[in-house]
C-alpha positions in Angstrom: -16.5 2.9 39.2 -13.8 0.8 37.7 -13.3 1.5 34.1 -13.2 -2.0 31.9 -10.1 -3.2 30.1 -10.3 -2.6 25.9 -9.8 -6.6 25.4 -7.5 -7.2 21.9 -7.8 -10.1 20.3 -4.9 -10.5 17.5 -4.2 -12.3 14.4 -0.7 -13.3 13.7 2.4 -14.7 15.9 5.7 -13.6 14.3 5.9 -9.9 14.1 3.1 -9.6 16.6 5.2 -11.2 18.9 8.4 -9.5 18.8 6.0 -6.1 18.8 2.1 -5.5 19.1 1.4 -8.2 21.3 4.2 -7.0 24.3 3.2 -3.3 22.9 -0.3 -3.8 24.0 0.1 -5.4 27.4 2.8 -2.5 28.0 -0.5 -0.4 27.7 -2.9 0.3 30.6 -6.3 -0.9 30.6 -5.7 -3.0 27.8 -6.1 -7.5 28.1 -4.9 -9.2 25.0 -7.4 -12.3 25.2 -6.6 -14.2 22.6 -4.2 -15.2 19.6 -4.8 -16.6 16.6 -2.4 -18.3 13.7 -2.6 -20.7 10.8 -0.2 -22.7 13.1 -1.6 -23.7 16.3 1.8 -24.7 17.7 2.6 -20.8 16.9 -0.3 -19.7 19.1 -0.3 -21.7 21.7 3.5 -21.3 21.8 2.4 -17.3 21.7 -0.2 -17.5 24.6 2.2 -19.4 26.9 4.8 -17.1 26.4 2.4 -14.1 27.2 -0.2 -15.0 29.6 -2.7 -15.2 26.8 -6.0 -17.2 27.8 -7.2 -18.4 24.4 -5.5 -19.5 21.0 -7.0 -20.3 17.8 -5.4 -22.1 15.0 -8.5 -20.9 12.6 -9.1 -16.6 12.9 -12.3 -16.8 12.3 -13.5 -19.6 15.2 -11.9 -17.3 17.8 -14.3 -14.3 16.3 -17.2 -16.0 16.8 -16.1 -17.7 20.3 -14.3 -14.2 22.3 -15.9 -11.6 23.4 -13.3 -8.5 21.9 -13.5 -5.0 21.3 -10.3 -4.6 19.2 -9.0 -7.0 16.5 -5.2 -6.4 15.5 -4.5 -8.0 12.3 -0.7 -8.4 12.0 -0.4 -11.1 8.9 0.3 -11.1 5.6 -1.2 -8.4 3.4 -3.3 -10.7 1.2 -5.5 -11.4 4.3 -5.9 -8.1 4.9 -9.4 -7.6 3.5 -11.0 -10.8 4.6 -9.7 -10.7 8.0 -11.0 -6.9 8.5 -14.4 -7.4 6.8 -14.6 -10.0 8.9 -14.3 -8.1 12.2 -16.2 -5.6 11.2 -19.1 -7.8 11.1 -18.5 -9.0 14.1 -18.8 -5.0 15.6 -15.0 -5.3 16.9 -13.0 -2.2 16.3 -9.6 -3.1 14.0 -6.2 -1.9 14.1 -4.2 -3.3 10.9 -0.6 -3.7 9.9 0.7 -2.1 6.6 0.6 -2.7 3.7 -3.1 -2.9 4.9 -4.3 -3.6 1.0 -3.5 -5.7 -2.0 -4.9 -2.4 -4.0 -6.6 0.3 -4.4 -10.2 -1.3 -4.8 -9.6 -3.9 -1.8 -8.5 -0.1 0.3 -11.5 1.4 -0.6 -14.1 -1.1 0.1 -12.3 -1.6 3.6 -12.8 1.6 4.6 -16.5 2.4 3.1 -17.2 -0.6 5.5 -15.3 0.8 8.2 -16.8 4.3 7.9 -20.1 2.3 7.5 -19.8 0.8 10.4 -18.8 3.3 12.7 -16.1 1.3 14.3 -12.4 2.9 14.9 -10.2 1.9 12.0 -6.6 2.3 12.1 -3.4 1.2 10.4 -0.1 1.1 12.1 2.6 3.6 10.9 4.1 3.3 14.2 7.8 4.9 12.4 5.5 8.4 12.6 6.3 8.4 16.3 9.8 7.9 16.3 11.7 11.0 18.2 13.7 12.6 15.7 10.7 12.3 12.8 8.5 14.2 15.3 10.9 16.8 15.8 11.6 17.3 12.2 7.6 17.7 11.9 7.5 20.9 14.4 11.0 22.4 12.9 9.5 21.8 9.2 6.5 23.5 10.8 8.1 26.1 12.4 9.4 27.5 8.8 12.7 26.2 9.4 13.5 25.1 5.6 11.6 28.2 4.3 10.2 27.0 0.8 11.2 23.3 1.1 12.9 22.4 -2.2 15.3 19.3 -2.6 14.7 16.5 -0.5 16.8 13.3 -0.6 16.1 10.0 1.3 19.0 6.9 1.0 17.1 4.5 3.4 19.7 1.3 2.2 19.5 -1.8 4.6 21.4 -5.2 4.0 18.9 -7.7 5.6 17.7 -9.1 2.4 21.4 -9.5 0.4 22.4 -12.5 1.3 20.2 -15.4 -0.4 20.8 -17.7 2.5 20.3 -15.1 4.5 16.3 -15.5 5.0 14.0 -18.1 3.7 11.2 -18.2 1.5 8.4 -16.9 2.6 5.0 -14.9 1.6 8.1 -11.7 1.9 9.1 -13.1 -1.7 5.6 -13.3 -3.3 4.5 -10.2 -4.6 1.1 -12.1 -5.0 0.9 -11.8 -1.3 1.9 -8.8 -0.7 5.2 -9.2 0.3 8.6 -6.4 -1.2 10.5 -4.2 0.1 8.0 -1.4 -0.7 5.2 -2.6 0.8 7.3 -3.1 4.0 9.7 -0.3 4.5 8.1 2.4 2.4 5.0 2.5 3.2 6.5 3.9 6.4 8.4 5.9 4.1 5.7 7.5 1.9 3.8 8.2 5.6 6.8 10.1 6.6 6.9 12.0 3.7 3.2 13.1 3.2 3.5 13.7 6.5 6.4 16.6 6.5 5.6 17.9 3.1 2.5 17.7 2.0 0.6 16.1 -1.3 2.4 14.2 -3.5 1.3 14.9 -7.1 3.9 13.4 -9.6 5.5 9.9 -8.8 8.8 7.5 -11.1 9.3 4.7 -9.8 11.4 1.8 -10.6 11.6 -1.3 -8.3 14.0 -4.1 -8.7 14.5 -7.9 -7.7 18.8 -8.4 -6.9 17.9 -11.8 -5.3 15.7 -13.8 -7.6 15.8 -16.6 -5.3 15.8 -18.2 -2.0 16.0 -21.3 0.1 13.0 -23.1 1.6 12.7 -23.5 5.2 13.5 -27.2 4.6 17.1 -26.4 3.3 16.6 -28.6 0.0 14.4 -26.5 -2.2 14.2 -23.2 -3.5 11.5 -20.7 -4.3 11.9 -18.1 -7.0 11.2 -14.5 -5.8 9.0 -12.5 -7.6 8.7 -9.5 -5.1 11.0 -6.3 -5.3 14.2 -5.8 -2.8 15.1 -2.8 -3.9 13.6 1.0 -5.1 14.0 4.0 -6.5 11.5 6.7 -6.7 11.3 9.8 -7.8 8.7 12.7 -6.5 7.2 16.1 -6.9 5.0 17.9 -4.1 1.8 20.5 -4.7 4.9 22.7 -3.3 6.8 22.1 -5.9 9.5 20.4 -4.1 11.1 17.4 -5.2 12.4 14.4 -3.8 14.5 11.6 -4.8 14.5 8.1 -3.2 16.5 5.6 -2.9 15.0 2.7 -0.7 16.9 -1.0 -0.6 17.4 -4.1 1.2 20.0 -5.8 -0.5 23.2 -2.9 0.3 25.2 -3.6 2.7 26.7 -1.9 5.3 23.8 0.4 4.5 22.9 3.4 6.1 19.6 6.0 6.9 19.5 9.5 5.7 17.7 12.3 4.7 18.3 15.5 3.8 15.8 17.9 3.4 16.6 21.4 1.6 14.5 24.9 2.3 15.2 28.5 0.7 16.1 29.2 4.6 17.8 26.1 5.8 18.5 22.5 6.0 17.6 19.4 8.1 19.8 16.3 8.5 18.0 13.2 9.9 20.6 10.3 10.3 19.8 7.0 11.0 16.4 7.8 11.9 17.8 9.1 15.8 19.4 12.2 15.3 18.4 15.5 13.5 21.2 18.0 12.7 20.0 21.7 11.4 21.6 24.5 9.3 20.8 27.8 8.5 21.3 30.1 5.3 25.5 29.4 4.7 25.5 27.8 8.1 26.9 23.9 9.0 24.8 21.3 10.0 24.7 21.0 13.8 23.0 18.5 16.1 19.5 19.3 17.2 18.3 18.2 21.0 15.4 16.0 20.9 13.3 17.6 23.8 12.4 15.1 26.3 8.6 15.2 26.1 9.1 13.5 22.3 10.8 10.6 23.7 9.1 7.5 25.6 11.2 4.8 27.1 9.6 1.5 26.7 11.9 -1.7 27.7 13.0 -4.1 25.0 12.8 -4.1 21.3 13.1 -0.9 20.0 10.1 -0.7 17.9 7.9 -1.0 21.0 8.3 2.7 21.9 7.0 4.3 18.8 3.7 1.8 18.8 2.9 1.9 22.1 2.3 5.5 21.3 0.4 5.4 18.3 -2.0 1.9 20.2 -2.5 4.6 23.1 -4.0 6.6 20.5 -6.4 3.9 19.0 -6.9 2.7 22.5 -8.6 6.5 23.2 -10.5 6.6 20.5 -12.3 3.0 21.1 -12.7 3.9 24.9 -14.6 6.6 23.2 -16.9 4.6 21.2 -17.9 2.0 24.1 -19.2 -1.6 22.7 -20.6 -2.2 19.6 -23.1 -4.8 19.1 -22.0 -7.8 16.4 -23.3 -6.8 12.9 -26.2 -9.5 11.6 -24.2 -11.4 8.3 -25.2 -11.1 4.9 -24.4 -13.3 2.4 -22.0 -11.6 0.1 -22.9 -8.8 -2.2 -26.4 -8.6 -0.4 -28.1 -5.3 0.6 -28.9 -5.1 4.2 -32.9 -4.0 4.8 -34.1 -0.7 3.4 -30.7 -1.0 1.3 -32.7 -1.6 -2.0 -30.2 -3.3 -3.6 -27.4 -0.7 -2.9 -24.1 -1.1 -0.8 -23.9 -0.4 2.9 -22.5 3.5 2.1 -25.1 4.5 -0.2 -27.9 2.9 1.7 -26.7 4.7 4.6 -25.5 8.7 3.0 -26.5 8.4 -0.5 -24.3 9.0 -3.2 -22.7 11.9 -2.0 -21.3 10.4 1.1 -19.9 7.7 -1.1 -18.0 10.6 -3.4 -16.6 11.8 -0.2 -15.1 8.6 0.7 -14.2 7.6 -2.5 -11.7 10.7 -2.4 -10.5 10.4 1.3 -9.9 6.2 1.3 -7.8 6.0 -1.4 -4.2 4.2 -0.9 -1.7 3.9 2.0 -3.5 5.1 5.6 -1.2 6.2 8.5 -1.1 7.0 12.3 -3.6 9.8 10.9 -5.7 7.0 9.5 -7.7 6.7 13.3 -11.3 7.2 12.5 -14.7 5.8 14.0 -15.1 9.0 16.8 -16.8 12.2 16.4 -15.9 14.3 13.8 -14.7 17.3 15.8 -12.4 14.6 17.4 -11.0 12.8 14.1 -7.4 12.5 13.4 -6.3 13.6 9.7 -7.8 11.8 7.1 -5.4 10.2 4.2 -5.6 10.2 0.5 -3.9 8.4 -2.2 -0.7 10.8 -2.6 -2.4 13.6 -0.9 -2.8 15.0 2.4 -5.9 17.3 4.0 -4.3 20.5 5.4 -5.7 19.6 8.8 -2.5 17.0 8.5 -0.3 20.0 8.4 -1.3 19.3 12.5 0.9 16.2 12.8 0.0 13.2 13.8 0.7 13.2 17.5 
């Protein structure tokens, strides 16, 4: 019997277009049928260009009007929370771009509702698949640092120096979400957690170089209130530390991080090759076996997120359909609630403990929940990591 294609419904035309909505229909089984934007040139431009049958200038019409099982939300962070809420309501499973919360209270109540719901939730940190970061991962792993010990990360990019460079936007409202940070290192932070475990002491200092920029029109200009450029400084439950230097605004710019061990070294440069030494040894080159890399044609973020959607993809095969949540208005307690939220009606308080220490902060490719819990993927927590992550995401 013919299995039925996971239909994706997403929310957002610039980045979605150059990545998730090509990265999806690269993906078997999978229709994207429908788009949605706040400009309905941009998503009827979007659905011509990909075969799309339906676009929405208003997100929430084409919730009510398709029938969807997944919802990717790829807009600005500041919509996160409605925009997810929203689909959760509806019973549509939701994969959501990163930064994928203003804060810590809009990332907790997310997730309670996710988790309440039952639907699979997930956040793309697509840079988690990238060939070289998953080979590090196995030779960290393997015990090839030893007792890691000094890591350094210089992750400088030039895309933001130039003023005229790139317009105004919700990118240079830190109101909305937009920075450097949020951007680039949330990936980072992912990466890190990921490798080398909790986080438990954090400097950080993050600057604005370029305090304004051009409007699209050419005539005005917008000040810039969101950062361009960071430094961080970290200490792990190993008691390894790390020093970060994360930037938009250097130019030529370059990628790399070192990572020292009482046994060795690792050398990843430019995020594509990994380079290894040993006790007094030089760094050498390290193969990437062939199973780590997928080759996906066009941009070259498509490769990496097409892996990770396969993964959500599973997981809401998994769960079947869900039937559309009846709306409340907001605040209100659904029957037998008695006045409490959704999570304590539900578990009781104890469940909402447990949450409340797994749904803090920044999720990653880990972040896939909504099947059985013999079957979830790591949970993440606010600078810390369970040691089932110690797995890898993959």
């Amino acid at each position: 019997m013919p299995v039925a294609p996971v239909r994706v419904a997403v929310i957002g035309t610039s980045f979605a277009s150059a990545v998730q909505i090509p990265g999806f229909q690269r993906c078997d089984g999978v229709e994207v049928v429908a788009v949605a934007s706040g400009r309905e040139e941009r998503a009827r431009a979007a659905a011509a260009k990909f075969g799309i049958p339906r676009a929405f200038a208003d997100w929430r019409a084409m919730l009510d009007e398709v029938e969807c099982d997944l919802v990717s939300i790829v807009t600005p962070p500041y919509l996160h929370r409605e925009m997810a809420l929203a689909a959760f309501e509806h019973g549509r499973h939701v994969f959501c771009e990163k930064p994928f919360a203003m804060d810590v209270s809009e990332a907790r109540e997310m997730v309670e509702r996710a988790e309440c719901s039952g639907l699979v939730h997930a956040v793309d940190h697509e840079f988690r698949y990238r060939p070289a970061r998953r080979l590090l991962k196995e030779m960290v792993e393997a015990g090839h640092l030893g007792e890691p010990r000094v890591i350094r990360w210089g992750w400088l990019m030039g895309m933001l120096a130039d003023p005229n460079g790139r317009a105004w936007s919700w990118w240079s409202e830190r109101e909305k979400g937009g920075g450097w940070f949020g951007a680039i290192g949330s990936h980072l932070i992912d990466s890190l957690l990921w490798w080398f475990g909790d986080i438990t002491e954090v400097s950080a200092h993050l600057n604005t170089f370029v305090t304004r920029r051009p409007h699209e029109n050419g005539r005005d200009w917008g000040d810039v209130t969101a950062d361009d450029d960071v430094a961080l400084l970290l200490r792990f439950a190993s008691g390894a530390r790390c020093t970060v230097d994360l930037s938009s605004v250097t130019r030529p710019g370059s990628n790399r991080l070192e990572a020292y061990g009482s046994d060795g070294a690792l050398l990843l440069l430019e995020d594509a090759e990994l380079h290894a030494a040993a006790g007094k040894g030089s760094f050498a080159p390290v193969e990437i076996p062939a199973r780590l890399v997928r080759e996906v044609e066009g941009d070259p973020r498509l490769a990496p997120f097409v892996e990770l959607a396969e993964r959500v993809l599973a997981r809401v095969r998994g769960k079947g359909r869900r039937r559309r949540l009846r709306r409340l208005p907001a605040g209100a307690a659904r029957p037998g609630g008695h006045g409490r939220g959704p999570c304590q009606r539900r578990h009781g308080p104890h469940r909402r403990r447990r949450a409340d220490r797994r749904l803090r902060g920044q999720a990653a490719p880990g972040f896939v929940r909504g099947s059985r819990r013999r079957d979830r993927l790591p949970t993440r927590r606010l600078g810390r990591v369970s040691p089932s992550d110690r797995r890898g995401g993959g």
